[in-house]
C-alpha positions as CSV (number, residue, x, y, z in Angstrom):
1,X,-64.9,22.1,94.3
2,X,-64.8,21.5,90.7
3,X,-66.5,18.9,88.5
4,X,-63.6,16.8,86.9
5,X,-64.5,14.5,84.1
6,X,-62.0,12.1,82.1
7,X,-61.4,14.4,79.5
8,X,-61.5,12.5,75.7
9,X,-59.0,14.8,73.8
10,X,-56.6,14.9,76.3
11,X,-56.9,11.9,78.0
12,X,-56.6,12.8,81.5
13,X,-58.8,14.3,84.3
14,X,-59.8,17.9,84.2
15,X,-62.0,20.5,85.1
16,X,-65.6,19.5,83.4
17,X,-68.1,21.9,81.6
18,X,-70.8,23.5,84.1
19,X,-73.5,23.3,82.1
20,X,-73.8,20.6,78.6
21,X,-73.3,23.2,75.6
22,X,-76.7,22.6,74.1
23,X,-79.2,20.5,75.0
24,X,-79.9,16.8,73.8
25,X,-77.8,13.7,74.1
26,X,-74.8,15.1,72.0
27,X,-74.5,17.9,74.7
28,X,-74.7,15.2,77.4
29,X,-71.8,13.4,75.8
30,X,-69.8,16.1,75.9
31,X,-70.5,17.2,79.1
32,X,-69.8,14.3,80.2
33,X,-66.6,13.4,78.9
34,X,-64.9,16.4,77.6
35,X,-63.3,19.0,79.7
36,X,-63.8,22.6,79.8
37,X,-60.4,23.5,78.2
38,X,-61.0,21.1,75.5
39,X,-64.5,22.9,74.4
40,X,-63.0,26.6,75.0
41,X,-60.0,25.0,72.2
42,X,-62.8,23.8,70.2
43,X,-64.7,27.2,70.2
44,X,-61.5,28.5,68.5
45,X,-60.6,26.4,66.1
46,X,-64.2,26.8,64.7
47,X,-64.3,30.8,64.5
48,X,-60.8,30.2,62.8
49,X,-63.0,27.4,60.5
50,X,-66.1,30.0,59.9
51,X,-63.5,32.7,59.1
52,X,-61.0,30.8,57.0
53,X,-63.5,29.0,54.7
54,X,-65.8,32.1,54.7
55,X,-69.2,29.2,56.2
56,X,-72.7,31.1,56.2
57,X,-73.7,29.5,59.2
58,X,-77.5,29.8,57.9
59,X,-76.4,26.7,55.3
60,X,-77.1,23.5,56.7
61,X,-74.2,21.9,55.2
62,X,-71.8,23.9,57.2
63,X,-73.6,23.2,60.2
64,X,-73.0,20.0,59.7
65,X,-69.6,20.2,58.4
66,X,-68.8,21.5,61.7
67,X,-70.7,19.2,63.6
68,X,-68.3,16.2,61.8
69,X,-65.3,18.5,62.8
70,X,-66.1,19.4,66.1
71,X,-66.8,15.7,66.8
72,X,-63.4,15.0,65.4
73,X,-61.8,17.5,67.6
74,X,-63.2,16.5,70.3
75,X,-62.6,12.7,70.1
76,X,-58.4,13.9,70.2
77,X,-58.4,12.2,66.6
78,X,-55.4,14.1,64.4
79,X,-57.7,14.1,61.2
80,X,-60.2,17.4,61.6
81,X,-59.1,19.9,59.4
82,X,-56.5,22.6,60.4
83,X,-56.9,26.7,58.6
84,X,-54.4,26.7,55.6
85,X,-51.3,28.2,56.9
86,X,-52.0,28.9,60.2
87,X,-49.0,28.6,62.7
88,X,-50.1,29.1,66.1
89,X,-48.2,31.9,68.1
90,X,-45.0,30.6,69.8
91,X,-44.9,30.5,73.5
């Protein structure tokens, strides 16, 4: 059966990472109360974020840019930023 945790984007139960996504408390925190869907839709929306805005991942400051948006993302607040003029693909 799988792990269900209370998931903090989308604020209801669903399946739970297997493993945290890096160690220390951070990746605890997340594994604790984010759900698998929500990090797969985080792991998009930052290649979209490296790509659009171009982010040499060797420069600390877009580490931690990310870092503020993923935890932004992740906490289901509205305010991370979005790629300029993306519309996502109709369903």
């Amino acid at each position: 059966m799988a792990r269900t945790v209370y998931c903090r984007k989308y604020k209801e139960e669903l399946p739970g990472l297997d493993a945290p996504p890096f160690p220390g408390p951070k990746g605890e925190d997340i594994f604790n109360n984010v759900s698998k869907q929500a990090w797969e839709d985080w792991l998009a929306h930052q290649t979209m974020l490296i790509n659009e805005q171009r982010l040499n991942m060797m420069d600390m400051t877009a580490r931690t840019y990310l870092n503020e948006q993923r935890d932004k993302f992740l906490s289901g607040e509205e305010s991370y930023d979005k790629a300029e003029g993306y519309v996502p693909p109709s369903e």
